[in-house]
C-alpha positions as CSV (number, residue, x, y, z in Angstrom):
1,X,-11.8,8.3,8.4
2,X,-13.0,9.6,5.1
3,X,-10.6,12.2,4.8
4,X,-7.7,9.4,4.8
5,X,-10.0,7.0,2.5
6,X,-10.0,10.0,0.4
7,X,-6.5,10.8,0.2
8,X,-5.3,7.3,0.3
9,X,-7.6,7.0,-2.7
10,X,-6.0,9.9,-4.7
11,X,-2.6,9.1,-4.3
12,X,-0.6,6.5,-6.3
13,X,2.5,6.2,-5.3
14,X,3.3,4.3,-1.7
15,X,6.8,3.8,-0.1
16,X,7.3,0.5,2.4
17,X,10.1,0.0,4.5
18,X,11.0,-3.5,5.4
19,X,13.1,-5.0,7.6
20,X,14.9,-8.2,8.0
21,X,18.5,-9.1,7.8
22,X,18.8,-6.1,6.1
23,X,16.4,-3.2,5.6
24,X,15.0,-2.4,2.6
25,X,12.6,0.3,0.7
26,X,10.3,0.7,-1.9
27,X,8.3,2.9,-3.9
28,X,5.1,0.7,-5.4
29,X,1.6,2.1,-7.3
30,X,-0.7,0.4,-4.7
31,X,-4.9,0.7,-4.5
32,X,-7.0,0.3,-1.6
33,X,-10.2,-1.2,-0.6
34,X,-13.1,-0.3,1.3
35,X,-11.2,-1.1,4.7
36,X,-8.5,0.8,3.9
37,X,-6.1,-2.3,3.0
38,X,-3.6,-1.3,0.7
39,X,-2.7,-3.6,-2.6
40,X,0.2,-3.6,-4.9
41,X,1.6,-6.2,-7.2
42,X,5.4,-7.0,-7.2
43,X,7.9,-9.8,-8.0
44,X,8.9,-12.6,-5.2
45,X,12.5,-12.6,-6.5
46,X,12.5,-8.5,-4.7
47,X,14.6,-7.9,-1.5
48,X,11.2,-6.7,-0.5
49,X,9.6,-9.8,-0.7
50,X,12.3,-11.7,1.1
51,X,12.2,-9.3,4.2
52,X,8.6,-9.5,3.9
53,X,9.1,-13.5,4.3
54,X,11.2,-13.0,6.8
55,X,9.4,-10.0,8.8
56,X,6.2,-9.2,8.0
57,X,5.7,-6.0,9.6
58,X,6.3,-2.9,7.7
59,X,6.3,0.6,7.8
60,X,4.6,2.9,4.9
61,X,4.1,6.5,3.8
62,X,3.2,8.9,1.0
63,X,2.8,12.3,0.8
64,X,1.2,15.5,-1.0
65,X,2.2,19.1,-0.9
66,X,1.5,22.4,-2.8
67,X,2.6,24.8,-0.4
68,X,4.8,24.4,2.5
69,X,1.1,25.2,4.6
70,X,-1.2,22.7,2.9
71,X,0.4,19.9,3.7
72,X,-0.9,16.0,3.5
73,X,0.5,12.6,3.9
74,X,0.5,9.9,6.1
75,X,3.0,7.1,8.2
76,X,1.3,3.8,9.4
77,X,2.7,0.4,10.2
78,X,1.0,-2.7,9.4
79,X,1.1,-6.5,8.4
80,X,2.0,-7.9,5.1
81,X,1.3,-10.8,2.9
82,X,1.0,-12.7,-0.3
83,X,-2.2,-12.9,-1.1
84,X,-3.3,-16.8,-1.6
85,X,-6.9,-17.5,-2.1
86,X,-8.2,-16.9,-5.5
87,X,-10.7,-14.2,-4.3
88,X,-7.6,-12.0,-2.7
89,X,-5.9,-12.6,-6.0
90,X,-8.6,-11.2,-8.6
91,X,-9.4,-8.5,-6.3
92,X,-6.0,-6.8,-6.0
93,X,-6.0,-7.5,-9.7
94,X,-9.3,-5.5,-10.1
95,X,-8.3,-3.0,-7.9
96,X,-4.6,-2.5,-9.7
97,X,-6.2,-2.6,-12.6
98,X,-8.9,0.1,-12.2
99,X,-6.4,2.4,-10.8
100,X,-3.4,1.7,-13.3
101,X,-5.9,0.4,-16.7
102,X,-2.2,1.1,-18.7
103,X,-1.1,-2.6,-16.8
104,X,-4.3,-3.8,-18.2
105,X,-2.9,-6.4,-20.4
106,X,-0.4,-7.5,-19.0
107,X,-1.4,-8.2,-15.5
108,X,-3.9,-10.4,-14.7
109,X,-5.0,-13.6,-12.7
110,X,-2.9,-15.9,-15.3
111,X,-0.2,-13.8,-14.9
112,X,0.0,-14.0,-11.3
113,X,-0.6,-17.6,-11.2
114,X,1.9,-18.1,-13.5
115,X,4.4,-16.9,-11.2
116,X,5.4,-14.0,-12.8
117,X,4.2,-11.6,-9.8
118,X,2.7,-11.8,-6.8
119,X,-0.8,-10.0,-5.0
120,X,0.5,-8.2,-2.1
121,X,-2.4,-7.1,0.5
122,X,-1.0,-4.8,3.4
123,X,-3.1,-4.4,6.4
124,X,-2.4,-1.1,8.2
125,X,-2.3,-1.6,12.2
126,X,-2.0,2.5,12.7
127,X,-1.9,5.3,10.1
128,X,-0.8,8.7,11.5
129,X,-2.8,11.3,8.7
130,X,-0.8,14.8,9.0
131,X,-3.5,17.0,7.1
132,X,-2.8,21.3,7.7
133,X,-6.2,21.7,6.3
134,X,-7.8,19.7,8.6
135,X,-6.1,18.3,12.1
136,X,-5.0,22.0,14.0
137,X,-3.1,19.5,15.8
138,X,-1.5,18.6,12.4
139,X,-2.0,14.7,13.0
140,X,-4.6,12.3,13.3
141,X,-4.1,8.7,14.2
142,X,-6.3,5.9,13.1
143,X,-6.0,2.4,14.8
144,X,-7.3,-0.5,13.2
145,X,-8.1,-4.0,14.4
């Protein structure tokens, strides 16, 4: 597990998949916590978030390579929502923030409770971690509860 904290932790860059009445994707900076939930902040006016209000289970993956033999990234499933209580608020702001200090500024608790944007707090159900340096398998798959 903290081999995929790690990496989770050094990437920036996540891709979720939606689905709804139509499917959709996208590509979002995103920080985790210490139980591996993943936060990002994004308009409610997205095609994301309307699947996401519609269907609230997604699919996600990112990925690192340098050579076609040191391979690392991960696929997982989980849940998804808008964060609503004033803690899950000012800690995906925190942990945007410390990740991305450029947004700094801009986004903060105001501007989320102004409306502007939204805390979104994804809760991975499975991650598969494909790791050549690690798994001789190639894959390891976490389950979480």
């Amino acid at each position: 597990m903290d081999a995929l904290k790690k990496f989770l932790q050094e990437q920036e860059l996540i891709t979720i998949a939606t689905y709804a009445t139509n499917p959709w994707i996208i590509n979002v900076f995103y920080g985790i916590d210490e139980d591996t939930n993943i936060y990002f902040i994004m308009p409610e006016n997205t095609q994301t978030a309307e699947n996401i209000k519609e269907q609230n289970t997604v699919a996600f993956a990112t990925a690192a390579y340098s050579t076609h033999t040191n391979r690392k990234g991960i696929q997982g499933r989980g849940v998804i929502h808008k964060a609503s209580t004033r803690e899950e608020i000012q800690r995906g702001v925190q942990i945007h923030n410390t990740r991305f200090p450029v947004f700094k500024e801009r986004i903060n608790e105001q501007y989320v409770k102004e409306g502007n944007t939204a805390v979104w707090v994804l809760r991975p159900t499975q991650i598969q971690f494909w790791n050549d340096e690690l798994y001789p398998e190639k894959t390891k798959k976490f389950t979480f509860t």
